[in-house]
N, C-alpha and C positions, 0 to 999 in steps of 0.2 A: 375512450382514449383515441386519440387519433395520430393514424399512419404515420403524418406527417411532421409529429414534434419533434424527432430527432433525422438530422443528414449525415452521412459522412465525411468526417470533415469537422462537425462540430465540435471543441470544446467542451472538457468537464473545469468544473471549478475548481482552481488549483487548490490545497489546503497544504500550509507551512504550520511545520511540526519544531520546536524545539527553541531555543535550545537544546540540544540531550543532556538531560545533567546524572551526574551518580545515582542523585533519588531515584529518579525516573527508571535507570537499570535495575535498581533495589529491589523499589515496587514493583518492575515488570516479571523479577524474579518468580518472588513472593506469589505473583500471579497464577505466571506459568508453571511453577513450579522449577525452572531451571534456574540453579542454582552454581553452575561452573562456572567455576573463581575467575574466569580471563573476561565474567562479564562486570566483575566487579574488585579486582585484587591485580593491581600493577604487578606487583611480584610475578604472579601466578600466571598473569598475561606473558610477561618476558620469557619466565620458564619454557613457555611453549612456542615460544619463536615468532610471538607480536612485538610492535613497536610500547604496546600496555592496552588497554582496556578497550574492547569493543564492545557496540551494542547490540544485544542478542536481533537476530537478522528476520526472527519471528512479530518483534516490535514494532521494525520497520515496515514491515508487510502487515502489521495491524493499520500503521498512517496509512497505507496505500486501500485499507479496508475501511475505511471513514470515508475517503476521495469517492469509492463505491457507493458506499450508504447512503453520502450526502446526495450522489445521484440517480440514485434508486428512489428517495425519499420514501413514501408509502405503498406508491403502488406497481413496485416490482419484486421478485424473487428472485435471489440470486443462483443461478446453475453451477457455473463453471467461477473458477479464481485460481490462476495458476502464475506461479512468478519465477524468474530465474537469480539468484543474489549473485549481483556482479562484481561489488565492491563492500567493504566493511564500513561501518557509520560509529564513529567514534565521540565521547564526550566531548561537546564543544560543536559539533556540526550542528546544524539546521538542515532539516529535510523538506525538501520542496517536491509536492505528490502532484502530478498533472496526469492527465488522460483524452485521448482524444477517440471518437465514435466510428468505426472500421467497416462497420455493417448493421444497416438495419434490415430485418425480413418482417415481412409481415407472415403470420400465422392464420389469422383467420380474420375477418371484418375488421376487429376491433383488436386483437392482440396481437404485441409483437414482439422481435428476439430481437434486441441490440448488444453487439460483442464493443468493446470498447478495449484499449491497450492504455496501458497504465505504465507510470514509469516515476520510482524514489529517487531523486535526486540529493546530494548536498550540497552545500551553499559552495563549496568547493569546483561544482562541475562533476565531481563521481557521479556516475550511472551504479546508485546501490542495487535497484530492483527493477528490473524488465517483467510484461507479462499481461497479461490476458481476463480479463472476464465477460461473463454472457449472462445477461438479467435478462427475464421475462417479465415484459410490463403488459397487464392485463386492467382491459376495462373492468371499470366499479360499478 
């Protein structure tokens, strides 16, 4: 692997998530196991002082976990993944995940640490998700 695949400054490949539709929160439920009505019951959202229904904020930070994957592909492990939820993603949004390359270290000849900053957006302009990951990419 060499030093010099990634610069700071570089570019991850963006990846657009959605529409978000009701399914999509159902299933992520189902998944997760979170099951609280404001992610899927208009009523139940109002009750609790939303406009109606949002998307669990853990969904969102799974698109921003694909954005990783896809750039990790095979021959990294991920260390660190940390995010801050800045705004809510509602049925109906499109979420647009970008990232750009912060720091590369080299570790030793051949492997190295790149931290990258990662950020969910909606098609709206909200800033859903801020934050951080560190993969080790190690020669094969």
């Amino acid at each position: 692997m060499s030093k010099q695949l990634w610069q700071r400054g570089d570019k991850l490949k963006t990846v657009i998530k959605g529409p978000v539709t009701q399914v999509d929160l159902v299933r992520y439920a189902g998944a997760s196991g979170d099951f609280n009505p404001i992610h899927f019951d208009d009523v139940a959202a109002k009750q609790a002082g939303l406009d109606g229904v949002i998307a669990h904020g853990m969904l969102t930070m799974a698109y921003v976990g694909q954005l990783i994957n896809e750039f990790a592909s095979d021959n990294a492990l991920l260390k660190e993944f940390s995010v801050r939820f800045r705004a809510m993603v509602k049925p109906g949004d499109t979420i647009i995940c970008s990232g750009e390359v912060i720091r590369v270290e080299p570790l030793d000849s051949e492997d190295i640490q790149v931290t990258v900053s990662v950020l969910a957006e909606t098609d709206t302009s909200q800033t859903a998700i801020k934050g951080t990951a560190i993969l080790l990419f190690y020669a094969k």
